[in-house]
N, C-alpha and C positions, 0 to 999 in steps of 0.2 A: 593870480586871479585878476580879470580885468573887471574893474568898477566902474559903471557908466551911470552917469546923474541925469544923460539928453537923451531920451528916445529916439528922436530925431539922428540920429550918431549910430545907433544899432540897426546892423541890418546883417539878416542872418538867413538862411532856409535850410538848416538842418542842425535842430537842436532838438533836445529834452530835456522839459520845462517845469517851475512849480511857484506857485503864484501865493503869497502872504504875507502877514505881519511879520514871521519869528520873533516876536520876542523872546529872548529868552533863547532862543534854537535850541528848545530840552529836547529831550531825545524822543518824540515825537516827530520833531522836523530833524531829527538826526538820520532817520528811517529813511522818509523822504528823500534827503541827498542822497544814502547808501545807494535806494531803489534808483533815482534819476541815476548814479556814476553805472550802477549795472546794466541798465538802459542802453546810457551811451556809449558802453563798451559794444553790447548788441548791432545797435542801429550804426555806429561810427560816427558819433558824432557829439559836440560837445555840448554839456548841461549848463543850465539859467534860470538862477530862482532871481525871481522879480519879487521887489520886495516894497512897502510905502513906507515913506520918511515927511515928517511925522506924524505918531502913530493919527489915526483920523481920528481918534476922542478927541486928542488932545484940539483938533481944528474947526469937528463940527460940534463941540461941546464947552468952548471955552470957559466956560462961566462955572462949569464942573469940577473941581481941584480934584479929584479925587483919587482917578488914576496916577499910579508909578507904574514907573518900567522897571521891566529886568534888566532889560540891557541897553547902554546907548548906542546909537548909532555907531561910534566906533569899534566897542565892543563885538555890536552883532558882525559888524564886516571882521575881524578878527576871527569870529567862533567860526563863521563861514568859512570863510578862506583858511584854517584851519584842515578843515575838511576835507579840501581839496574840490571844488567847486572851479567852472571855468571862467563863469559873466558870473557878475552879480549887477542885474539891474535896478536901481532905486530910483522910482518914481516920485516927486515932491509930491505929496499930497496937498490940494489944497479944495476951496468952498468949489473952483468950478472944473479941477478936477472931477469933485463927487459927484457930479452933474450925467455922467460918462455910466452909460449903461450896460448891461451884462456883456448884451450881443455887439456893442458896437469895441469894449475893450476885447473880447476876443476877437475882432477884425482885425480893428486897428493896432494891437499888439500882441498879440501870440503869432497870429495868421502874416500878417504883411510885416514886421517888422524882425520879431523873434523866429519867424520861421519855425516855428513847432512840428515835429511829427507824430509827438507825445509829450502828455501832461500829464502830471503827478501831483494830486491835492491830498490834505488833509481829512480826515472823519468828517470834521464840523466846518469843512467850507462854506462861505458863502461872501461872494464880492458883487462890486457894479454898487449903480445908484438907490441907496437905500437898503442895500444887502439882498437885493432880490432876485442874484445869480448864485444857482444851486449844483451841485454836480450833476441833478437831471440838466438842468441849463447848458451845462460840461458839456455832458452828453451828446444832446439834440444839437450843438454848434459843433461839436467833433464829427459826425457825420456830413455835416453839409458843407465843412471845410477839409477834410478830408485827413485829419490827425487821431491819433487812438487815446484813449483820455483812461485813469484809472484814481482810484479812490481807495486812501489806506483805510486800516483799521487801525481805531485808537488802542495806545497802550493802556493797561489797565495796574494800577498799584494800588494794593488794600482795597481792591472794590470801588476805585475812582481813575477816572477816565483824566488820564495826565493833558494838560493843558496849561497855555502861561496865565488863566484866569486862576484855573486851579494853584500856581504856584506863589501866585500873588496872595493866595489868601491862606496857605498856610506857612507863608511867610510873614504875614501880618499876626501869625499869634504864636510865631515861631518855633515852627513843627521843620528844623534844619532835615530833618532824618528823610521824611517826605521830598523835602523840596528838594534835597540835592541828591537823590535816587531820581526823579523826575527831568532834574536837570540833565543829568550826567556827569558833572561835574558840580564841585564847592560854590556856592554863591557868595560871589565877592562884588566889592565895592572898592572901588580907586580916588582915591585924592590927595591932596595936599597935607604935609602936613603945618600948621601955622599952631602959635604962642599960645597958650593957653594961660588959668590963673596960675599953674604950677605948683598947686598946691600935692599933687599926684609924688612930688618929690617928697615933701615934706612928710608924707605917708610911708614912704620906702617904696612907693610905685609908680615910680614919672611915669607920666602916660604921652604918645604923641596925639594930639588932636585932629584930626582929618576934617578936611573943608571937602566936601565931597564934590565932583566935579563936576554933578550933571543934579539938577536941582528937582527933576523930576526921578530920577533913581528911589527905588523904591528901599528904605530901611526898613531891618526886622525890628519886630518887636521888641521894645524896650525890653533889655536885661542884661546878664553879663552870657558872654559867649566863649568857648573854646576857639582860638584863630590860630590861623597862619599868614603870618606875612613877611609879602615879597619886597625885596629893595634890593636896588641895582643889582638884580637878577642873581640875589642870595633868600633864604628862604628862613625864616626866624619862627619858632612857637611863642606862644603871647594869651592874654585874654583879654576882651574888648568887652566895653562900658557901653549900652546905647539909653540913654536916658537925661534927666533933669539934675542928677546927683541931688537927691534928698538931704542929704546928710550934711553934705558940705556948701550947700547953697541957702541961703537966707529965704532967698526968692525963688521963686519960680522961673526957672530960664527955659529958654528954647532946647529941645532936644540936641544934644552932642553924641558924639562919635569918637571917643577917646580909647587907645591902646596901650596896652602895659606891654614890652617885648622883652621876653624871658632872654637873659642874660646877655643884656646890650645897652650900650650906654653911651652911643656916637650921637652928635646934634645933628639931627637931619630935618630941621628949621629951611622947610622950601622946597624940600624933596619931594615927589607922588610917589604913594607905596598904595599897595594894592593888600586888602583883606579881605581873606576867606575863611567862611566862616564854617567852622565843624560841628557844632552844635551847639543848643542853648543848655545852660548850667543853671540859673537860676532868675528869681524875679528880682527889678532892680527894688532896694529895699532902703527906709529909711532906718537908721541904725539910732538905738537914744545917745552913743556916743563915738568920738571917731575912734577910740580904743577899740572898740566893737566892731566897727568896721574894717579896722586894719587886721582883727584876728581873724573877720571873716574872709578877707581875702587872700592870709596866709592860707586858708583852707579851702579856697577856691585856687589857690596855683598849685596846691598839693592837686588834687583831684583831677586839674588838668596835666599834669605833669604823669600822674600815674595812668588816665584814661587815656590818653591822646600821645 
């Protein structure tokens, strides 16, 4: 797959195209790619999803903490290219980028640069300054440029229209089962693993702690999780802790991200390992003693060992 960061760099006149955020690339924009690679087998020619970096919350809303991502920018060029996609164009987004309105970005980059002779959007498109390019917009600029323009249908799961808003939020109260049906694959998180109190040993469940890598990555819901994790491209069953640890903390700390991996016991102090997550087990809980707690997670790695 060829990744292009300059506009100015790309020049093409026979492609089929599809223009958004992906976050996440759930299988909503999984379609998408499917329908563009059918396309270009069609037409003969090869596919380009255009894509902004960083997301525009994050640029024209700074003051806003609020949003996390599904995926990072690395991430999403991985799921992409995965895929099997030809260009992956990434646009910098920025305050005078969003300046750039509906009609003049499909000039200046579908029409004269991408070479479009079809475009393929999402249900809930809508791009340009202010968000006030519509797939009628699509439309009316596909005729007078002379490309054929189409607009999917959302997926629908349990009566809800999959979207990475939609996965963002029930990932926020940790509905794994939704989210990663939605996704199409496990939702996972990559980072570091670094030193913790170590008390996790002292328990009979060292855990590694992960520094997560991208500081706007979005964490599930505090609680204990069923996982799998990956390291140096072996794959281990485990349960992960996302919370304050009540029990063993005096104080209030900042939320951590600590992993117990089921029967392994190599230092991997520096290493990045990757967790995915199979679903949520329970609420993270203050226990009145740690006896308490170490029985409960005897019978929380029962549970995972027999479920998973």
């Amino acid at each position: 797959m060829n990744i292009c960061n300059d506009i100015s760099l790309f020049h093409s006149q026979n492609t089929v195209a599809t223009i958004g955020i992906f976050d996440g690339v759930h299988i909503g924009h999984q379609l998408i790619i499917k329908r563009l690679k059918e396309l270009a087998q069609s037409y003969g020619s090869e596919t380009v999803v255009i894509t902004l970096w960083p997301h525009p919350r994050l640029v024209l809303q700074p003051e806003n903490d609020e949003l996390r991502l599904l995926t990072t920018l690395d991430e999403k060029i991985s799921i992409i290219r995965n895929h099997g996609i030809d260009h992956l164009l990434i646009i910098p987004f920025t305050r005078e980028f969003a300046q750039t309105t509906y009609e003049e970005f499909i000039r200046l980059y579908l029409v004269e640069k991408v070479g479009a002779r079809h475009v393929v959007v999402g249900y809930n498109h809508h791009f340009g300054k202010d968000r006030q390019g519509s797939f009628e917009s699509l439309l009316r600029s596909s005729s007078k440029y002379g490309f054929s323009a189409e607009r999917m249908n959302p997926v629908v799961i349990n009566n809800a229209n999959v979207s990475s808003s939609a996965i963002r939020r029930n990932l926020s109260v940790g509905n794994m089962i939704f989210s990663n049906e939605a996704l199409g694959y496990r939702y996972f998180i990559q980072g570091e693993v670094v030193a913790g109190s170590k008390m996790g040993r002292k328990l009979g469940y060292p855990t590694a702690n992960i520094a997560v890598n991208e500081e706007k990555k979005l964490i599930p819901r505090d609680g204990v999780y069923a996982v799998d994790v990956e390291l140096s491209g072996s794959v281990y069953k485990g349960m992960a802790n996302i919370g304050v640890r009540p029990t063993i903390e005096k104080q209030v700390h900042k939320q951590t991200l600590e992993v117990n991996i089921f029967n392994f016991a190599a230092d991997i102090y520096g290493h990045t390992i990757t967790v995915f997550f199979k679903d949520r087990i329970r609420n993270e809980i203050k226990f009145a003693s740690v006896n308490s707690l170490i029985k409960q997670l005897d019978e929380d790695r029962k549970e995972i060992v027999s479920r998973f």
